[in-house]
C-alpha positions in Angstrom: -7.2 -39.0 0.6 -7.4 -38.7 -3.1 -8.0 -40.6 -6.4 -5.1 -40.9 -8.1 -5.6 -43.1 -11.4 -7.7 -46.3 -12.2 -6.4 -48.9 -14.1 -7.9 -52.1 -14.9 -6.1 -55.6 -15.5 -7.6 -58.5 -17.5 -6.5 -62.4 -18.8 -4.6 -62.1 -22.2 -4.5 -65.9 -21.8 -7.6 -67.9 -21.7 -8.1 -70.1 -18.6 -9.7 -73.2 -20.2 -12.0 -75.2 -18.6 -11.4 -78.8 -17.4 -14.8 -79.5 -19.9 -16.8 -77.6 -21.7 -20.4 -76.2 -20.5 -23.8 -74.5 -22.5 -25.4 -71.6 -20.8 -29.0 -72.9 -20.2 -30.2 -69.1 -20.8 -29.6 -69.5 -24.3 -30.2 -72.4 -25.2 -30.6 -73.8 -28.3 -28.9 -71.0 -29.9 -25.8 -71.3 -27.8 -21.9 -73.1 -28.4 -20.3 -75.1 -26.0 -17.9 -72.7 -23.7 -14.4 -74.1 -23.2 -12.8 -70.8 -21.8 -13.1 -68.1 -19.3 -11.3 -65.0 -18.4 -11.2 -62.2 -15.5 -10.8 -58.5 -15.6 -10.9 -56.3 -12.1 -9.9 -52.8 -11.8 -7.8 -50.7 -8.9 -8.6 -47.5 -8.0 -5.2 -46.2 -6.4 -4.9 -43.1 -4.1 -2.7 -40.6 -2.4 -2.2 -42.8 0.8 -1.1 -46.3 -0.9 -4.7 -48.1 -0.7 -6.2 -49.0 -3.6 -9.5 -50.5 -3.8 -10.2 -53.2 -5.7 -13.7 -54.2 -8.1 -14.9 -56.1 -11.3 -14.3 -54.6 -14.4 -17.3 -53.2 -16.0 -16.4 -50.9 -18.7 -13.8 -49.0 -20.3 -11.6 -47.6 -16.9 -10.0 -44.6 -19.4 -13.1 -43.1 -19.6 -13.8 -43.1 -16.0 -10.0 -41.9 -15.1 -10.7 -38.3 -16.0 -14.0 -38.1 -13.4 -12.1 -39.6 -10.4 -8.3 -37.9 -10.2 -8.7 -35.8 -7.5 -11.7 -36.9 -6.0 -12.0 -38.3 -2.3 -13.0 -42.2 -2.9 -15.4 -41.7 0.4 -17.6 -40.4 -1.4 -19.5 -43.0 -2.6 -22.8 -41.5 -2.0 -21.9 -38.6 -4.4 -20.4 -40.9 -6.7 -23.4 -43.2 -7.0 -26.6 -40.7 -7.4 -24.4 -38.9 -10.1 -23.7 -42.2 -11.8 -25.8 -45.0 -10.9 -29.3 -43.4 -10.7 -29.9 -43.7 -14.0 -29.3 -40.3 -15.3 -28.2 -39.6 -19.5 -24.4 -39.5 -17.9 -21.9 -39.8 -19.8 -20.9 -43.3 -18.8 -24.6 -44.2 -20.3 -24.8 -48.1 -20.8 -21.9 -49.2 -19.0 -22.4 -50.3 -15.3 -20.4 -48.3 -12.4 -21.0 -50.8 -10.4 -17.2 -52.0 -10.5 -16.0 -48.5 -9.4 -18.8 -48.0 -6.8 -17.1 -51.4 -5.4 -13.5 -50.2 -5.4 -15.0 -47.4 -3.8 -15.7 -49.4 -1.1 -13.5 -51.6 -0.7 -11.0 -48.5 -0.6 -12.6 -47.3 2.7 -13.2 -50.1 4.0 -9.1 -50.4 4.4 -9.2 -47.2 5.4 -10.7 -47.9 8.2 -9.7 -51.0 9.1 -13.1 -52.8 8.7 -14.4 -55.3 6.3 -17.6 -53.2 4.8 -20.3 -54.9 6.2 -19.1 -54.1 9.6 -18.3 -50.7 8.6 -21.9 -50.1 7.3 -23.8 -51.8 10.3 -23.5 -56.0 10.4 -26.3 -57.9 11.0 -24.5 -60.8 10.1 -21.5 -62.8 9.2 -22.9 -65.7 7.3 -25.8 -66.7 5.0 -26.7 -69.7 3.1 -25.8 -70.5 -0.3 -27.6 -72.1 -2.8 -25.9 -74.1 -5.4 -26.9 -72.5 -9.0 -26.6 -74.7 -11.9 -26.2 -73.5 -14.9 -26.7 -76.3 -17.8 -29.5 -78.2 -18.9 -28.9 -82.0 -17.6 -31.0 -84.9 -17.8 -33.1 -86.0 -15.4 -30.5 -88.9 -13.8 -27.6 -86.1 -13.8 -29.6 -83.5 -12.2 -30.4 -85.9 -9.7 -27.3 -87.2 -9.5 -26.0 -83.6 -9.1 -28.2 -83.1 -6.1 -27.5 -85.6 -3.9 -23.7 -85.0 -4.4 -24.9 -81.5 -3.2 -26.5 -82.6 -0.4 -23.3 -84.8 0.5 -21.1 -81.3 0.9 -23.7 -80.1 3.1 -25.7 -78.2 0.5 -29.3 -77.5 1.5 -30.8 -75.4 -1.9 -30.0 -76.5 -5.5 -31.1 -74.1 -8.7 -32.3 -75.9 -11.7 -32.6 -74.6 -14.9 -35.8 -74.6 -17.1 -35.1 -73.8 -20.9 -36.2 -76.9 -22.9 -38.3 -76.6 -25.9 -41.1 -79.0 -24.2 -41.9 -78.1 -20.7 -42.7 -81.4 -19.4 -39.3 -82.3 -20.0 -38.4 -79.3 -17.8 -41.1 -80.7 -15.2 -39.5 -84.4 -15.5 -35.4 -83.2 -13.9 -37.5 -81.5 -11.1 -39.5 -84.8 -10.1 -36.2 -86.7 -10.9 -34.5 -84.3 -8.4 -37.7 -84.3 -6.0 -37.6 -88.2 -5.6 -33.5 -88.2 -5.4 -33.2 -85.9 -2.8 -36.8 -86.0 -0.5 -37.5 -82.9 1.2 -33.8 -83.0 2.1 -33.4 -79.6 0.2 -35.2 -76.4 -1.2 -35.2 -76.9 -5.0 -35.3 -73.8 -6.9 -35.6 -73.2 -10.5 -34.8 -70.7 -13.1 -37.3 -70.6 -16.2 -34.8 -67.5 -18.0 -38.0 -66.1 -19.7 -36.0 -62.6 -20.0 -33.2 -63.9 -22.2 -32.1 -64.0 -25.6 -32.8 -67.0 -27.6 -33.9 -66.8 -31.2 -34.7 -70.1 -32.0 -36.1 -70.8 -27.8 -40.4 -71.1 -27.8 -40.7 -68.7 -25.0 -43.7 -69.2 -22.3 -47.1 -67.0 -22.9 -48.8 -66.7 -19.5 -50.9 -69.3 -19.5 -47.9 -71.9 -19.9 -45.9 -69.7 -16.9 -49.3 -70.3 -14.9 -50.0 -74.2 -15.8 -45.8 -75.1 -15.2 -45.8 -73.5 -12.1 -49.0 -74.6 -10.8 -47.0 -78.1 -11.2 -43.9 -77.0 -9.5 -45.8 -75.6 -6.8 -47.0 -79.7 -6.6 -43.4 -80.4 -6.2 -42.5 -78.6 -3.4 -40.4 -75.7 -5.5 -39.3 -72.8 -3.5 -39.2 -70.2 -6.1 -39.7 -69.8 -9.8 -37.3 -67.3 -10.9 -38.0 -65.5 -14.3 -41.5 -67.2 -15.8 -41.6 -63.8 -17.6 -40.0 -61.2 -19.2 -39.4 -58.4 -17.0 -41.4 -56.1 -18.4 -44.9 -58.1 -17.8 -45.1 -56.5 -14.4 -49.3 -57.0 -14.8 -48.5 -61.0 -15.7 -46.1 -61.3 -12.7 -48.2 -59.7 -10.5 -51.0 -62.1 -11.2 -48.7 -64.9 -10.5 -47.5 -63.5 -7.5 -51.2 -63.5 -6.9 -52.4 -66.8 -7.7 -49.5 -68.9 -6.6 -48.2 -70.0 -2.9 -44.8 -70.5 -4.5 -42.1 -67.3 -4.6 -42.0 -65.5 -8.0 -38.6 -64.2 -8.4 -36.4 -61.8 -10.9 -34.9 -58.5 -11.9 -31.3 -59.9 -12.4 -31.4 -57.5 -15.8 -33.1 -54.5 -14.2 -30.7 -51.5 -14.8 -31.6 -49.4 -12.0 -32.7 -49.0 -8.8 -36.1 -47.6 -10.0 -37.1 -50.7 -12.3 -37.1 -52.3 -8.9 -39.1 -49.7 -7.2 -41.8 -50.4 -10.1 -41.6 -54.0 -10.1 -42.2 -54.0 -6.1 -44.9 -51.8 -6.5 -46.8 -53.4 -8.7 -46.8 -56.5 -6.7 -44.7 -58.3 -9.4 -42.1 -60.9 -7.4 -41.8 -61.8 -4.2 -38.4 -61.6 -4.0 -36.3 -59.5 -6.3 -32.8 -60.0 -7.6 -30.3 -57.0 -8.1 -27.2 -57.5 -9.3 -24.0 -55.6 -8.2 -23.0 -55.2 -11.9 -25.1 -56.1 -14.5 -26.8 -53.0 -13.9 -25.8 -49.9 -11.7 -26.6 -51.3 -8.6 -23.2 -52.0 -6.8 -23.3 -52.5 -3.1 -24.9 -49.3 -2.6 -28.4 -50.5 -4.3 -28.5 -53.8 -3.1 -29.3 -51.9 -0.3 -31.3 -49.3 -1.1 -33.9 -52.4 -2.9 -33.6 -54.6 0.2 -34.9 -51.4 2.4 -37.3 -51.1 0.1 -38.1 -54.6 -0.6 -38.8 -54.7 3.2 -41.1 -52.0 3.0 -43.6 -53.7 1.6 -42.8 -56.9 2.9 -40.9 -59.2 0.4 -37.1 -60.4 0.4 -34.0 -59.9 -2.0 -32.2 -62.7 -3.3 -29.2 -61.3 -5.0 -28.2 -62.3 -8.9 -24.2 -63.1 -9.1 -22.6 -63.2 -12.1 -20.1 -66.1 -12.5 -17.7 -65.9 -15.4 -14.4 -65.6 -13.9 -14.9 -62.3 -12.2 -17.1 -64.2 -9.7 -14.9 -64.8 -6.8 -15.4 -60.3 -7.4 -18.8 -60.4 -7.6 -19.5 -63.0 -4.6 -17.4 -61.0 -2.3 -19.2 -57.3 -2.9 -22.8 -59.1 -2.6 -21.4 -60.8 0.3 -20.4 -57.6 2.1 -24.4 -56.3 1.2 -26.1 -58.9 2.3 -24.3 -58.1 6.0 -26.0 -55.7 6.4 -29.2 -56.5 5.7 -31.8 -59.3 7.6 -34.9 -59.7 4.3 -32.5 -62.3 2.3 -32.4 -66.0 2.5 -29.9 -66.9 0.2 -26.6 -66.0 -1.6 -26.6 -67.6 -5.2 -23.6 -69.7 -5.9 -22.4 -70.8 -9.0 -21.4 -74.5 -8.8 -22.2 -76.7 -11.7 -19.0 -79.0 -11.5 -16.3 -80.1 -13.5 -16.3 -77.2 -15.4 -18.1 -74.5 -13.0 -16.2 -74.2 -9.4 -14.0 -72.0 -7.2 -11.4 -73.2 -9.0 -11.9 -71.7 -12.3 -14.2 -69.4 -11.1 -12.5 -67.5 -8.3 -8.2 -67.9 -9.7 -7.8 -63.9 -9.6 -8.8 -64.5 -5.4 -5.8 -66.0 -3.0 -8.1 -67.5 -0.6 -11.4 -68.6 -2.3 -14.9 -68.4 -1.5 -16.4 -71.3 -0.1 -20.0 -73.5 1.4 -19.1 -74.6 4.5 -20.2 -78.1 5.6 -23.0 -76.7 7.0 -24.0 -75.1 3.8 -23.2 -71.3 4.3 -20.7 -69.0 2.9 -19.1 -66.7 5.4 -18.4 -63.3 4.5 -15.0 -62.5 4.2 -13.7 -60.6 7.1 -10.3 -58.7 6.4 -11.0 -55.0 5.8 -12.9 -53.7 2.7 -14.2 -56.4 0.5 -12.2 -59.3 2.9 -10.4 -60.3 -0.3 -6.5 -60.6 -1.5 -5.4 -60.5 -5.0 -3.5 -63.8 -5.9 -0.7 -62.4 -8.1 1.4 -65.2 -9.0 -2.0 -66.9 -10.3 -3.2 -63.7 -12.4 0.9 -63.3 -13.6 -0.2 -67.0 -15.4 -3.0 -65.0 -17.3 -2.3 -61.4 -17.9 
């Protein structure tokens, strides 16, 4: 079996949202979002199958490197590609090809990938991942309708100029919901936000010491990234998880971080650096080497339904990860914009879990009367 050419296919028309949402990671400097848009590509071969992934870069470039080549190797593709070297394809993630790659033999064999690469399981809980700053009444609000559908983790998002007002949704949530579910919450120390008073340590340390009061799960990013020495001192001096590496570009930012003691549970991302499903697995065996857990960043955006399904088919195969993160921040953030490009979509059950899909290769099907509205 052989390459044959990759295209890629993305909305012309934007899919507007039922009501507008802010991105708490950049907040203030942010506008209200009101649209949202997919773009996947297809690696077709020889043999008919073509493997499906997210978009993550110009395909044209990455045409002339696969015609020809045998899509099973994935290995090859990925330490030439993905490890970081000064390729060509420097600054643009391969982690959409390294997908298609995958879900290609995964067809090929009749197998959805997890299964083909070793299962361990076929479901894992979701937690529901905000994504707006809400007052304290809607965040509750928010949770118990969560808890309702079965939903046993929310994510809450810390980004306010005051941190006590931050500290006031999660007691608001705390007292909604009980110890009914595992709050998490997301401080974003690692993004960009001009005009957004970002925490030194000592505030990361005297905020979490009070979230830890609260009963928090995990505080995801109280740091930039690259403050492994500050993160490793929380790690230290807190019984709560310290989490991150959502922006970590390779495979070997995670081998420092994990070394130097600096989260608890890390969180690679199948496309926002070269990762794809390949490194979510090499940083979960190594994760488990020195005994802490993986907790997988998804993008949302409406390549999602993409992006859930490839981390899905990881996380079968490995046993050191709670959770799968799951965009849901309703009206405007659901399977329903979120997952259009996908003709069955990705659900929680009522128990709380998302099962991985289980047709061959990534377990999805393209819906293409709903992508002919778009493209």
């Amino acid at each position: 079996m052989k390459i044959t050419h990759v295209e890629s296919i993305r909305s012309r028309k934007p899919i507007v949202l039922p009501e507008p949402w802010r991105p708490a990671w950049n907040e203030p400097d942010v506008q209200d979002q009101s649209t949202t848009g997919f773009a996947f590509v297809q690696v077709h071969t020889d043999q008919g199958i073509t493997g499906i992934g997210p978009y993550t870069g110009d395909a044209s470039r990455i045409n002339d490197a696969l015609i020809g080549q045998d899509p099973t190797y994935i290995g090859h593709f990925w330490e030439q590609h993905m490890r970081g070297k000064g390729s060509v394809f420097a600054g643009k993630s391969m982690g959409g090809i390294e997908i298609a790659l995958w879900d290609i033999v995964g067809k090929a064999a009749g197998l959805p990938i997890y299964k083909l690469l070793g299962a361990c399981r076929n479901k894992i809980l979701a937690y529901a991942a905000t994504a707006q700053l809400k007052s304290p009444q809607e965040s509750a609000d928010l949770a118990i309708e969560f808890r309702a559908r079965g939903i046993k983790a929310i994510k809450l998002r810390l980004h306010r100029a005051d941190p006590q007002e931050d500290l006031a949704v999660v007691e608001a949530v705390r007292k909604a919901i009980g110890n009914d579910m595992h709050i998490l919450v997301d401080a974003n120390q690692n993004n960009l936000a001009p005009s957004y008073p970002f925490w030194d340590r000592a505030t990361s340390i005297k905020v979490a010491r009070q979230l830890q009061n609260l009963d928090v799960y995990w505080l995801e990013e109280p740091l930039p990234r690259s403050d492994l020495a500050g993160l490793a001192a929380m790690c230290q001096a807190l019984d709560m998880n310290v989490v991150g590496g959502e922006h970590c570009p390779t495979f070997y930012e995670f081998r420092d971080a994990l070394f130097a003691g600096a989260y608890d549970m890390v969180q690679p991302d199948v496309v926002l650096g070269n990762i794809g499903i390949s490194g979510i697995r090499k940083v979960a065996t190594l994760a488990e080497a020195v005994g802490r857990q993986i907790v997988p960043h998804v993008c949302g955006g409406g390549n999602n339904g993409f992006y859930l399904a490839a981390t899905l088919q990881a996380l079968g195969t490995v046993n050191n990860c709670p959770f799968i993160e799951y965009t849901l921040d309703p009206p405007a953030l659901t399977h329903e914009t979120l997952q259009i490009p996908l003709k069955t979509k990705i659900l929680i059950d009522d128990d709380g879990y998302v099962r991985i899909p289980d047709k061959p290769g990534l377990g999805i099907e393209l819906d293409t009367d709903a992508i002919a509205q778009y493209v």
